[in-house]
C-alpha positions as CSV (number, residue, x, y, z in Angstrom):
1,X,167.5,59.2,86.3
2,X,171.2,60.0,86.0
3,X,172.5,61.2,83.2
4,X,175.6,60.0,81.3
5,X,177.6,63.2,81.6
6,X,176.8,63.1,85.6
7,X,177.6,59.2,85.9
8,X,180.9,59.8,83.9
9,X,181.4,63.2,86.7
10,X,181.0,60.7,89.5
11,X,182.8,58.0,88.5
12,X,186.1,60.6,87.6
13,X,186.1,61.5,91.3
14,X,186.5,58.5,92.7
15,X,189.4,57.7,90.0
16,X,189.9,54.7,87.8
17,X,190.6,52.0,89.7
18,X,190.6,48.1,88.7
19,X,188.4,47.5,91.9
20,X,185.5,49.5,90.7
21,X,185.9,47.7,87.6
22,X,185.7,44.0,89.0
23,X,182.6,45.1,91.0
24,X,180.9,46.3,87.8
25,X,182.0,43.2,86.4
26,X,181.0,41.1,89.3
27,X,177.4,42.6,89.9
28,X,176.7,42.5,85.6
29,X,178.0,38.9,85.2
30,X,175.6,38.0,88.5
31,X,173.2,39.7,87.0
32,X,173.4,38.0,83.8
33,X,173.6,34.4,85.2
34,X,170.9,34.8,87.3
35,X,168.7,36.2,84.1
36,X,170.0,33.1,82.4
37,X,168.4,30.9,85.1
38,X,164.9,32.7,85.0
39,X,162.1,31.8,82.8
40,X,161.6,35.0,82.0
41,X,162.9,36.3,78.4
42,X,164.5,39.3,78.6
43,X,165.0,42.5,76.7
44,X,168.9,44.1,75.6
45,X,167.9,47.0,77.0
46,X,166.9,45.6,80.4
47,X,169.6,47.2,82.4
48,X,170.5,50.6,82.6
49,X,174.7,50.4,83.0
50,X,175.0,54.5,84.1
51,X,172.3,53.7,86.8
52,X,174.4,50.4,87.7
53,X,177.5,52.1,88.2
54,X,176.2,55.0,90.2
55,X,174.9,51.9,92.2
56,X,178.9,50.8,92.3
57,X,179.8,54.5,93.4
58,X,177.0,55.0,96.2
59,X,178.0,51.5,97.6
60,X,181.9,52.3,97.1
61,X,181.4,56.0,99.0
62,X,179.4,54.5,101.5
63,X,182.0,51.7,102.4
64,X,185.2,54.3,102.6
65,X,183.8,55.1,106.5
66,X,184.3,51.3,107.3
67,X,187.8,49.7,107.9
68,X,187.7,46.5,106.0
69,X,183.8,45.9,105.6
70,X,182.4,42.7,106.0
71,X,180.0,40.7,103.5
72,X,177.4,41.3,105.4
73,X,177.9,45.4,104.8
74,X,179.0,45.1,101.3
75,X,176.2,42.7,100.6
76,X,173.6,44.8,102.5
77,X,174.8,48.3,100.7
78,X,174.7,47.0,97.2
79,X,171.5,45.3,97.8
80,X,170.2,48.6,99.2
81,X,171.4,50.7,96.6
82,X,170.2,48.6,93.5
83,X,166.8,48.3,94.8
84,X,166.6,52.2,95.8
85,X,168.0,53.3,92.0
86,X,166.3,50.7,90.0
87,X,168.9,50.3,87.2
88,X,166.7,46.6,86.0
89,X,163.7,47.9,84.1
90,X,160.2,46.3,84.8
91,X,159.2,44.6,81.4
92,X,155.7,43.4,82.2
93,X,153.1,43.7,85.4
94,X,154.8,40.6,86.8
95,X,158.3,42.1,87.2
96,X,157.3,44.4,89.6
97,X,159.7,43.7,92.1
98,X,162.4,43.1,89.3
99,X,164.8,45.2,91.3
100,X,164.3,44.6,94.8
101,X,164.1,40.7,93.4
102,X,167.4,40.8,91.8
103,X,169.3,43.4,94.5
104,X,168.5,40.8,96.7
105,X,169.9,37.8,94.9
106,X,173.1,39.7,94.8
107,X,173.2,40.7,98.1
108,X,172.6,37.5,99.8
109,X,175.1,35.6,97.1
110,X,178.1,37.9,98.7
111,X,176.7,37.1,102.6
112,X,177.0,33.3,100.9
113,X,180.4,33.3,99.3
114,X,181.7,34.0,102.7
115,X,179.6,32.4,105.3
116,X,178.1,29.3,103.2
117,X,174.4,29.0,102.3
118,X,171.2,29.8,104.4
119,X,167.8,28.2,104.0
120,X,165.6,31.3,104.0
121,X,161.6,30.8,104.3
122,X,159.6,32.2,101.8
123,X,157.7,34.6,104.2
124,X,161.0,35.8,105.3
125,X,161.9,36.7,101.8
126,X,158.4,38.3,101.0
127,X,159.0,40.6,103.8
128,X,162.3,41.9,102.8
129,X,161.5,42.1,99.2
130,X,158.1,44.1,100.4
131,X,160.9,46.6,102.8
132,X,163.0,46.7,100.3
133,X,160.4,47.9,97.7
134,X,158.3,50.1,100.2
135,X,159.9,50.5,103.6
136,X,162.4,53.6,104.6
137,X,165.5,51.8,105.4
138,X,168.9,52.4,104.8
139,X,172.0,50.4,103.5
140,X,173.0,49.5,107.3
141,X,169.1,48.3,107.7
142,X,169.4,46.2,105.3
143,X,173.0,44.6,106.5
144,X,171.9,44.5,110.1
145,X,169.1,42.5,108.3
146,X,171.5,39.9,106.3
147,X,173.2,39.6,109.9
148,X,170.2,38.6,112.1
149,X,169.6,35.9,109.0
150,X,172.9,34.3,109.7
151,X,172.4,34.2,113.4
């Protein structure tokens, strides 16, 4: 678990910028509205913000090597990153894939803002949520995945 002294030395190498700042934004207020939606009640301290924005700064540092990313990569790296960091804490036996359950939601509502809505089968979305939980795959896995859904 990342510490708030290392989260703060991570995020001051990158700089301050008012990107980094709308994608915290953007992933919390998902975050929130989907958690709004569940019937699930849910505790304050449910997420942990330092392990969300180290999620921000892996996704950001991973997207620098691409020119212009598309959804499908930003979608795919922020899903992989929240469900390999965990920064959604498990609140009973049933939340087990809390992360992997929410990363998910996230990731596919980017791939939808831009390419419109999917109709996913429900043993297609057991088996990523299983991968993303257990399988060795990385943030390119999981966009290559979001891609062959939209094919």
């Amino acid at each position: 678990m990342a510490e708030e002294g290392q989260c703060i030395l991570l995020t001051a190498k990158l700089g301050e910028t008012e990107e980094r700042f709308a994608a915290f934004e953007f992933v919390l207020s998902g975050v929130r509205e989907l958690m709004l939606k569940s019937k699930f009640s849910f505790q304050e301290d449910f997420i942990n913000p330092h392990l969300l924005l180290d999620v921000l700064v892996h996704v950001q540092s991973d997207l620098l090597a691409f020119r212009g990313p598309d959804a499908f990569k930003i979608g795919g790296h922020l899903c992989f990153w929240m469900s390999r960091l965990k920064p959604f804490r498990h609140l009973t036996q049933y939340h087990l894939y809390a992360n992997e359950t929410i990363a998910l939601q996230v990731g596919l509502g980017i791939v939808r803002e831009k390419h419109g809505h999917k109709a996913i089968d429900y043993k297609t979305l057991s088996n990523l949520l299983y991968d993303l939980r257990y399988g060795h795959s990385s943030p390119m896995n999981v966009s290559n995945q979001f891609q062959l859904l939209y094919c």
